[in-house]
NUMARLO-301322 format. One record per residue (C-alpha): x, y, z; residue in one letter. Coordinates in steps of 0.25 Angstrom, whole numbers, plus 5000, padded with zeros to 4 digits. Layout:
XYZa ...
# end
This chain:
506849764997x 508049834997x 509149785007x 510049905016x 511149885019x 512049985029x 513350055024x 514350145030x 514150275019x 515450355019x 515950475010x 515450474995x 516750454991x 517150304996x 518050345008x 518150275019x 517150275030x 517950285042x 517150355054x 516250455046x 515050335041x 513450335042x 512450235042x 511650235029x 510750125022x 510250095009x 509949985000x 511249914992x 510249884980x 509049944973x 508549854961x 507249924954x 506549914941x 506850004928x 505750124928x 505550084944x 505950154958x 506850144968x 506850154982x 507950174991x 508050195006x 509250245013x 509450245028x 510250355033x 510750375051x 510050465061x 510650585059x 510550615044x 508850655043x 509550805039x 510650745029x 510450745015x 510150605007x 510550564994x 510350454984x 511350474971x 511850384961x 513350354963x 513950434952x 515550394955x 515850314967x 514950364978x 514650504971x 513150544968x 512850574953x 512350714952x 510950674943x 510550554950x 510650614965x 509350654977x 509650714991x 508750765000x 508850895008x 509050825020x 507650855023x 506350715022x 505850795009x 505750704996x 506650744985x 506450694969x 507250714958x 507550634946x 506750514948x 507250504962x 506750544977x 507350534991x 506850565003x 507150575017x 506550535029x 507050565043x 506450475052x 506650345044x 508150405044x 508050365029x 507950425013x 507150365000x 507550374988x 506650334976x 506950324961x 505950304952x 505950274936x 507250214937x 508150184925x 509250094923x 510150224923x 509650234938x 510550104942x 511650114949x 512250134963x 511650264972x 512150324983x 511050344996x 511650445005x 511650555015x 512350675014x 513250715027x 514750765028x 515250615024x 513850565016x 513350425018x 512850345007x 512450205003x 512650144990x 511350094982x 511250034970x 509950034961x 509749924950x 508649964941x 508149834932x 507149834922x 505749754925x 504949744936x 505549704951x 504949604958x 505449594974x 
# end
């Protein structure tokens, strides 16, 4: 089970926080099996239901890669593309991600966010290991 942990989120750049931070909570560490899935839940404030969400695989320091990025439409219907879905629900003030058929080239450290005029993001990173988990 994966453990959350709380973070201030600030701009995508590394600046400083100052007054301008949300709530937002995602799991510190996924581990799943080579050719498996993954799950991921982030936990986002009242207020955001209508904001865009995002799970991306940190290209430069906090900066999404282009290929390996899904957002909503701010709306709770499922998007899929490339292996991956998210999708929102309002009510539970929260968004799913799923990977499936991962690879080891699907390692590494992603970024749960939601978009506003200073996003807020969580840092996640994904260990893909080959062989069966047992938990």
């Amino acid at each position: 089970m994966a453990r959350f942990s709380q973070q201030w989120g600030c701009l995508k750049n590394g600046c400083n926080c100052f007054s301008v931070c949300w709530m937002l909570e995602a799991p510190k560490l996924v581990i799943s099996s080579l050719g498996g899935s993954a799950i991921i839940s982030c936990k986002y404030r009242r207020g955001d239901e209508e904001a865009v969400k995002y799970w991306c695989k940190e290209g430069s320091f906090r900066f999404c890669s282009r290929n390996r990025t899904i957002r909503t439409t701010g709306a709770e219907k499922e998007v899929k593309q490339n292996g991956m879905s998210i999708k929102d629900n309002h009510v539970r003030l929260e968004f799913n991600v799923v990977m499936e058929n991962l690879t080891y080239n699907d390692a590494g450290t992603y970024l749960c966010g939601v978009e506003r005029k200073y996003d807020t993001w969580k840092p996640v990173e994904l260990i893909v290991l080959a062989g069966m988990l047992l938990l």
